[in-house]
C-alpha positions in Angstrom: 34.4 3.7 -1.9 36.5 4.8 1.2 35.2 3.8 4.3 32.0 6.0 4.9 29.2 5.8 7.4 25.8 8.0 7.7 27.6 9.2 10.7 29.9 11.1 9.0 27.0 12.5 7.2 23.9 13.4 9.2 25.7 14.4 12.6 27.3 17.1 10.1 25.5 17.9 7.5 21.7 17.9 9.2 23.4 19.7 12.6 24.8 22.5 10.8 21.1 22.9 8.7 19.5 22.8 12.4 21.4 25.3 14.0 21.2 27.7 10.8 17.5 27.1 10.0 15.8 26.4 13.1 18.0 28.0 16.4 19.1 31.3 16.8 21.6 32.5 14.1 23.2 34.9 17.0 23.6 32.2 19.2 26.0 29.5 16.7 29.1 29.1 18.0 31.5 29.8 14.7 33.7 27.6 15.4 31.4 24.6 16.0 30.0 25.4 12.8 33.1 25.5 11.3 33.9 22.4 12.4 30.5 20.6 11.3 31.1 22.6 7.9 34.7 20.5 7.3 33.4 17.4 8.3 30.6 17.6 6.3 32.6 18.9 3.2 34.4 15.2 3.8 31.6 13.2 4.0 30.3 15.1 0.3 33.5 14.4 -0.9 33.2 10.9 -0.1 30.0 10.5 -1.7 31.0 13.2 -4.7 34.2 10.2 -5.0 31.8 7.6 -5.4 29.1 8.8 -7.4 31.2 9.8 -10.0 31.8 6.4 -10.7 28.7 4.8 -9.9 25.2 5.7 -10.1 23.8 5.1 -6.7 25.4 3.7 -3.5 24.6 0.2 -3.4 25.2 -1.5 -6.6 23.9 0.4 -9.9 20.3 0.5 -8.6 18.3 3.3 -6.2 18.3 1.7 -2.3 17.5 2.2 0.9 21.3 3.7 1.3 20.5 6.4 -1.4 16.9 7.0 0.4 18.7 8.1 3.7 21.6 9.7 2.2 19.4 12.5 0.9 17.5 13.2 3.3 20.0 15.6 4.3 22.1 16.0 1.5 18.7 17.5 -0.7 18.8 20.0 1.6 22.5 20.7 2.6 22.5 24.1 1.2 20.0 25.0 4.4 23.4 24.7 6.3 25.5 26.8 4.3 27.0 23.9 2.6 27.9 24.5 -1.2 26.7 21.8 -3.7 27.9 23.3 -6.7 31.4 21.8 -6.0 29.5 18.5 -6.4 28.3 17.8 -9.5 28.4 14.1 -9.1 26.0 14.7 -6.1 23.7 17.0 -8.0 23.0 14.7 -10.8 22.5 11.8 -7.9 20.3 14.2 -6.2 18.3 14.4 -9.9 18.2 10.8 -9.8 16.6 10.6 -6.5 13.8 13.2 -7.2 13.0 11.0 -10.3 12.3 8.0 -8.7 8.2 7.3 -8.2 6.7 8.5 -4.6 9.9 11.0 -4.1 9.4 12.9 -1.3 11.3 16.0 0.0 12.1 16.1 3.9 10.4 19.5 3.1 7.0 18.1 2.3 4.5 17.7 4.4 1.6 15.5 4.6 -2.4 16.9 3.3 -4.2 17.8 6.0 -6.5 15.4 7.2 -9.2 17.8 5.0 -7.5 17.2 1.9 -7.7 13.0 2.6 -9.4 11.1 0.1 -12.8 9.8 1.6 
């Protein structure tokens, strides 16, 4: 794998998602998000190079490196980043969502209501 940190990754990837999902579409600065946009698309393309060969990150089994690596990745599309280019990603990302207790940086905990007494 070529040298590849979760700072190449979130700074990029979960930045650009922010800014198009939660702030004010009319106030992104283009060329910031153009920026975060190539350095994402690098970091993807490290991860697309190594899961092609290799079913997780660490090893051939699901870790705590997968865990935090799709966090952001799941939802990468938010910030106008383009999985389809990555299949080796998307089957990871199918991977992932099959492992027991999955959970979705979308999902949200039951209300306290909904608790089992």
């Amino acid at each position: 794998m070529d040298v590849f940190e979760q700072s190449s990754h979130e700074p990029n990837i979960a930045v650009a998602r922010f800014w198009l999902m939660h702030g004010d579409p009319d106030a992104v600065d283009a060329d910031a998000l153009a920026r975060k946009h190539a350095n994402g698309h690098a970091a993807l393309a490290v991860m697309e190079g190594h899961l092609a060969e290799h079913p997780f990150f660490v090893g051939t089994r699901y870790s705590l490196a997968d865990i935090t690596l799709y966090a952001y990745t799941h939802v990468a599309e938010d910030g106008g980043f383009d999985l389809s280019t990555y299949p080796a990603i998307l089957a990871w990302l199918g991977r992932v969502r099959a492992e027991p207790n999955h959970i979705r940086i979308t999902d949200r905990p039951p209300a306290a209501s909904d608790a089992a007494v």
